[in-house]
DRENPA-415381 format. One record per residue (C-alpha): residue in one letter; x, y, z. Coordinates in Angstrom, 2 decimals, padded with zeros to 5 digits. Example, Ala and Ser with C-alpha at 12.3 -4.5 7.8 and 13.67 -1.06 7.14 Angstrom:
% DRENPA-415381
@aa:a&x:012.30&y:-004.50&z:007.80
@aa:s&x:013.67&y:-001.06&z:007.14
//
This chain:
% DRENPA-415381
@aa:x&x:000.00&y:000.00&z:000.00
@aa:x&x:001.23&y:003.47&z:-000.58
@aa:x&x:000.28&y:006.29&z:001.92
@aa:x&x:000.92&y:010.10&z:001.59
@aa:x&x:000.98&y:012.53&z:004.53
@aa:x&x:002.56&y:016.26&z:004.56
@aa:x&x:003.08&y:018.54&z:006.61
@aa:x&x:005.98&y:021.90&z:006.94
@aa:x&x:007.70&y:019.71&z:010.16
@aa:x&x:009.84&y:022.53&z:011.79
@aa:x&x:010.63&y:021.43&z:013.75
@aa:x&x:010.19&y:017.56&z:014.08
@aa:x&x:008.42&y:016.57&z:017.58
@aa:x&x:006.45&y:013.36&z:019.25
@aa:x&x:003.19&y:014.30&z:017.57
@aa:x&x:004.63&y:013.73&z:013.75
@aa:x&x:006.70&y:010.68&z:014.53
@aa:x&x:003.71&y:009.47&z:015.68
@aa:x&x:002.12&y:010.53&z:012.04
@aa:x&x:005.37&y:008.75&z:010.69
@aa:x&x:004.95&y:005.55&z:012.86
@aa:x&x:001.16&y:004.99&z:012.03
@aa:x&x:001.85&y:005.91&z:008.26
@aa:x&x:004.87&y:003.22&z:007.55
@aa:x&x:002.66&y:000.46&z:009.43
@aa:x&x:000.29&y:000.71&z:006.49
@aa:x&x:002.96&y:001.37&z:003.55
@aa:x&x:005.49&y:002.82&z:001.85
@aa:x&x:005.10&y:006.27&z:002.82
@aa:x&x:005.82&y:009.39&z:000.69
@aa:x&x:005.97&y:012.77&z:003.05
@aa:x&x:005.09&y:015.85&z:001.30
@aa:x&x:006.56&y:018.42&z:002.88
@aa:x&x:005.78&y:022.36&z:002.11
@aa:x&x:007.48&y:024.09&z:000.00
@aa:x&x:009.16&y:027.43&z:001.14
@aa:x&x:006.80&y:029.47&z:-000.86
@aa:x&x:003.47&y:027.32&z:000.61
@aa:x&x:004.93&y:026.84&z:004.45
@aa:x&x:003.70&y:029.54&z:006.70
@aa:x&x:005.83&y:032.52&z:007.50
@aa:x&x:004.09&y:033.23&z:010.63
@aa:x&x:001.95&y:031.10&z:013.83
@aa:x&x:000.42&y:032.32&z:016.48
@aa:x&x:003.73&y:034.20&z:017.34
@aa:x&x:006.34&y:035.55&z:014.75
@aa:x&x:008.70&y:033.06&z:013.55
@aa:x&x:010.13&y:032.18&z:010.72
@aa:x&x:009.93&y:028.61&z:009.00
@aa:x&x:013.26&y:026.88&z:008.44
@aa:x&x:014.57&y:026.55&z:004.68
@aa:x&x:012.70&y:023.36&z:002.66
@aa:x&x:016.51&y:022.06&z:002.65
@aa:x&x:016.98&y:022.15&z:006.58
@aa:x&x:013.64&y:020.56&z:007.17
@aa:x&x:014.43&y:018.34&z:004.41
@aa:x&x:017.04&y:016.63&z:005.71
@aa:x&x:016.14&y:017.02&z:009.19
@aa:x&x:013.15&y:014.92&z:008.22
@aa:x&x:014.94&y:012.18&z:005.76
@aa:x&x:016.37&y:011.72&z:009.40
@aa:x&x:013.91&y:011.14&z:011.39
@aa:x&x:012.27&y:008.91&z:008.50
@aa:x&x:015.25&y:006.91&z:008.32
@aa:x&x:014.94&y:005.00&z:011.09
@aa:x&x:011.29&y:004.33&z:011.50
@aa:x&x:011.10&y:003.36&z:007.99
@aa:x&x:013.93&y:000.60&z:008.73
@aa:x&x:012.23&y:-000.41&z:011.66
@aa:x&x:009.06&y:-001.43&z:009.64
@aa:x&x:010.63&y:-002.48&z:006.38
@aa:x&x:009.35&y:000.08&z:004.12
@aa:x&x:010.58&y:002.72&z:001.79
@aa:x&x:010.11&y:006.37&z:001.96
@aa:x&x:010.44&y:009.76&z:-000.24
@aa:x&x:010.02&y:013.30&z:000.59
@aa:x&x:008.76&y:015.05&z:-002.22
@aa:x&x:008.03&y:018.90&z:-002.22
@aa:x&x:004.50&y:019.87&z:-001.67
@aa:x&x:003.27&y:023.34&z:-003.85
@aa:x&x:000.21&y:023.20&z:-002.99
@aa:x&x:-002.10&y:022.77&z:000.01
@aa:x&x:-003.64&y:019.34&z:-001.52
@aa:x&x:-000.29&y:018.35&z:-003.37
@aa:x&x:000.65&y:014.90&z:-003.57
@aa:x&x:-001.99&y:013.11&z:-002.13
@aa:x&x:-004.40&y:013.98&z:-005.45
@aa:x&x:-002.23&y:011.88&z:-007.78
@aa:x&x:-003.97&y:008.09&z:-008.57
@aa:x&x:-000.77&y:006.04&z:-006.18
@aa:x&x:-002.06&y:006.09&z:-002.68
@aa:x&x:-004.19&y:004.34&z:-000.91
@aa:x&x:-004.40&y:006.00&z:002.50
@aa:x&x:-003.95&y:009.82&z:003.52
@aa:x&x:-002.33&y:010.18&z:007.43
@aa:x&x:-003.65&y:013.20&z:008.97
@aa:x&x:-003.91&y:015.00&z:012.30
@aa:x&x:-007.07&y:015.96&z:013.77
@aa:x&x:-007.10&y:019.13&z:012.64
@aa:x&x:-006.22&y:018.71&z:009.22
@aa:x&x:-008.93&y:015.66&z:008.44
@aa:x&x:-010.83&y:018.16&z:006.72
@aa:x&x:-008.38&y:018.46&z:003.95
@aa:x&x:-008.30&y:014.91&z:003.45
@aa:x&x:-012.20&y:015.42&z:002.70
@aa:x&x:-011.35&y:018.07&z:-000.30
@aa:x&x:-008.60&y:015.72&z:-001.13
@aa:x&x:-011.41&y:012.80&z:-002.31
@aa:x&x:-013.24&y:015.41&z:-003.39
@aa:x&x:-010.35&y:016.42&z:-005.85
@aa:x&x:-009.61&y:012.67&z:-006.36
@aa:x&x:-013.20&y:011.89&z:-007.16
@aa:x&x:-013.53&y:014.53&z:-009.67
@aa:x&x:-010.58&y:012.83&z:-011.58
@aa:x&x:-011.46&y:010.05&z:-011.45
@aa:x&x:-009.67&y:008.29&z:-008.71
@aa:x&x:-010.04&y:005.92&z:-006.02
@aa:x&x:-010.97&y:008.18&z:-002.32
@aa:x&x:-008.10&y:007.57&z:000.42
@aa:x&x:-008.51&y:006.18&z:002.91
@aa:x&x:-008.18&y:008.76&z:005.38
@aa:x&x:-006.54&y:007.94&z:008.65
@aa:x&x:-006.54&y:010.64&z:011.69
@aa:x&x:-003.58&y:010.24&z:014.04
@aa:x&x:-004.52&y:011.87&z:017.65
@aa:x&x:-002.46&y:014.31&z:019.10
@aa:x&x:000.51&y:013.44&z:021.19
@aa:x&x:-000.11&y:015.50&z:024.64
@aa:x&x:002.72&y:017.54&z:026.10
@aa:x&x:003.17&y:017.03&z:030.14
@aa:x&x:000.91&y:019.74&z:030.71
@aa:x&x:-002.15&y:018.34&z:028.88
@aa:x&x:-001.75&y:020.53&z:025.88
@aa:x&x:-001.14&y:019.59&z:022.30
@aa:x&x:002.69&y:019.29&z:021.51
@aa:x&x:003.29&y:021.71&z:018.51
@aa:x&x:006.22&y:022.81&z:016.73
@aa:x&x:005.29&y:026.38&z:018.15
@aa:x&x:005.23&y:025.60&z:021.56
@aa:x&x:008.86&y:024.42&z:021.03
@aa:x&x:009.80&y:027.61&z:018.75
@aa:x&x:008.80&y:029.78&z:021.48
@aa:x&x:010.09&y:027.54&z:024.47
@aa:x&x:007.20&y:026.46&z:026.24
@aa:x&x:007.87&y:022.92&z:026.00
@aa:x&x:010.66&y:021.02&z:024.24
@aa:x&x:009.95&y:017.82&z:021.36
@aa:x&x:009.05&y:015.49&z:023.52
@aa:x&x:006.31&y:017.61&z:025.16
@aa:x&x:008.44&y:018.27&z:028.52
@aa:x&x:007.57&y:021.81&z:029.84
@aa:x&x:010.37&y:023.99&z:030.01
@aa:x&x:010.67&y:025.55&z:033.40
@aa:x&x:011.62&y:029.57&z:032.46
@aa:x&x:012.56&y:030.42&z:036.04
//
């Protein structure tokens, strides 16, 4: 089976590699990851987004491994556009995160009108940081809390 997920991934935390994990148990996985033109220049707080060739291979890292550990091959392929890779005929299964099932949705949608297969769309839960929030790569921009969701103590 082939599954696409994407995603800008700066930086890399517990909540994607759990995205990564649950994607290579069903397939090979190709990660589309955002472009520097598409990923956002701004969050909640201002902050630039790493270079697509840092989070490139920052992320060929992290794949690395997991991808060994289950067998299966990988790609990163640049993502232009919000729906991207996942609209082309190959996959069988879209990994998402809860808040971004809805573009799966307009993903079939896209599919159907082409003529394709719908995806299977999977929705990974968040991974909680020690304080019962969502771990997100802003929270770790700004210091609140570091990859693994620890809270950083600013005292």
């Amino acid at each position: 089976m082939d599954v696409a997920l994407g995603g800008t991934f700066d930086p890399v935390h517990d909540g994607h590699r759990r995205l990564f994990e649950r994607a290579f148990e069903l397939g090979d996985v190709t990660v589309g990851l955002t472009s520097d033109e598409l990923a956002p220049k701004t969050r909640d707080v201002e902050r630039r987004v790493r270079s697509f060739d840092d989070r490139k291979a920052d992320l060929e890292t992290e794949l690395e491994s997991i991808a060994a550990d289950h067998d299966r091959a990988f790609e990163v392929r640049k993502l232009e556009s919000p729906t991207g890779i996942a609209t082309e005929p190959q996959y069988d299964y879209l990994v998402v995160s809860p808040e971004t099932r809805e573009g799966g949705t307009r993903i079939n949608e896209i599919r159907r009108e082409r003529g394709h297969d719908a995806l299977d769309v999977v929705v990974v839960p968040h991974v909680l940081a020690d304080d019962g929030d969502i771990i997100s790569s802003t929270r770790i921009v700004t210091g609140e809390i570091d990859e693994h969701g620890t809270v950083i103590d600013g005292d």
